[in-house]
C-alpha positions in Angstrom: -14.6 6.0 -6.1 -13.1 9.3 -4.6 -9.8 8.1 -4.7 -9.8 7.6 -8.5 -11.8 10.8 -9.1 -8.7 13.0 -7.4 -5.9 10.8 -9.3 -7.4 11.6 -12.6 -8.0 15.3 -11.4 -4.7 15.3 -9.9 -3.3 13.6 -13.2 -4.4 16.6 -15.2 -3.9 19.4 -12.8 -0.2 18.2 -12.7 0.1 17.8 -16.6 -1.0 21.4 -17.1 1.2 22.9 -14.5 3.7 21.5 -16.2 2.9 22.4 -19.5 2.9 25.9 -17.9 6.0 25.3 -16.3 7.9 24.4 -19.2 8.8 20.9 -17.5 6.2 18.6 -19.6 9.6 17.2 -21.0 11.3 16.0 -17.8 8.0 14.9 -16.0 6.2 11.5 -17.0 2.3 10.8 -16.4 3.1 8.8 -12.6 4.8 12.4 -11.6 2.2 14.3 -13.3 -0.5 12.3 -11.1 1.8 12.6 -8.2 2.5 16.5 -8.3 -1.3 17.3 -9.1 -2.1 15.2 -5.9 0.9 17.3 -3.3 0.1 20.3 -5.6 -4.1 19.6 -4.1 -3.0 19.7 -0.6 -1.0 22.6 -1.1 -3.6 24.5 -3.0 -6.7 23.2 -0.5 -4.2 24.4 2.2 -3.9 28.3 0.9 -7.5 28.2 -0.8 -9.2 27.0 2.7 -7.7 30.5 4.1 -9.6 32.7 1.8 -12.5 30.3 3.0 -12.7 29.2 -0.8 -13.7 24.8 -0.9 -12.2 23.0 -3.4 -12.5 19.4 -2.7 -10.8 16.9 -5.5 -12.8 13.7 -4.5 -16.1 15.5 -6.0 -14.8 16.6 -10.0 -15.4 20.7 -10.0 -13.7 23.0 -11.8 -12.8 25.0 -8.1 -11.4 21.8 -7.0 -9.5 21.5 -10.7 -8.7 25.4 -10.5 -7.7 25.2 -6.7 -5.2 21.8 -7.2 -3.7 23.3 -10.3 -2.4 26.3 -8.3 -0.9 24.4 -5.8 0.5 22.3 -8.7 2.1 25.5 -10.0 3.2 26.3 -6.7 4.8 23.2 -6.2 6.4 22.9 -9.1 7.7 26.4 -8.7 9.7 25.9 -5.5 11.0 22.7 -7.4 12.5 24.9 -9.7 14.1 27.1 -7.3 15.7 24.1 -5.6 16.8 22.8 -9.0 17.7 26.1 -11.1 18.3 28.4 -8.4 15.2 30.2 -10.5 11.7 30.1 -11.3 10.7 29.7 -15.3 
């Protein structure tokens, strides 16, 4: 059941970082699910070193908050590679 739990949390945190990104348009819902996912790990990786716990397998809104940073941050990088910028 924790596996479903983080790929719809993962669904949405990739779906609003990339409504904030400006790439909704270019990104379906199977990359939304999949850059919320990466975007967890990164964010669980920078969150666990202000000691803050977001885990994705439990629904919380730290665990939402925490994998749609790393979503952001994700998708941010991707625009460098892509753009040569950041939107």
């Amino acid at each position: 059941m924790g596996w479903i739990i983080a790929l719809i949390v993962g669904g949405i945190a990739g779906w609003l970082a990339s409504k904030v990104m400006n790439r909704d348009a270019s990104m379906g819902i199977f990359w939304n699910i999949v850059v919320g996912c990466i975007g967890s790990v990164i964010g669980n990786l920078i969150a666990n070193q202000f000691g803050i716990v977001g885990s994705v397998q439990q629904f919380s809104i730290v665990g939402l908050l925490v994998a749609f940073v790393g979503a952001i941050i994700l998708l941010g990088i991707v625009n460098l590679v892509q753009r040569g910028k950041v939107r």
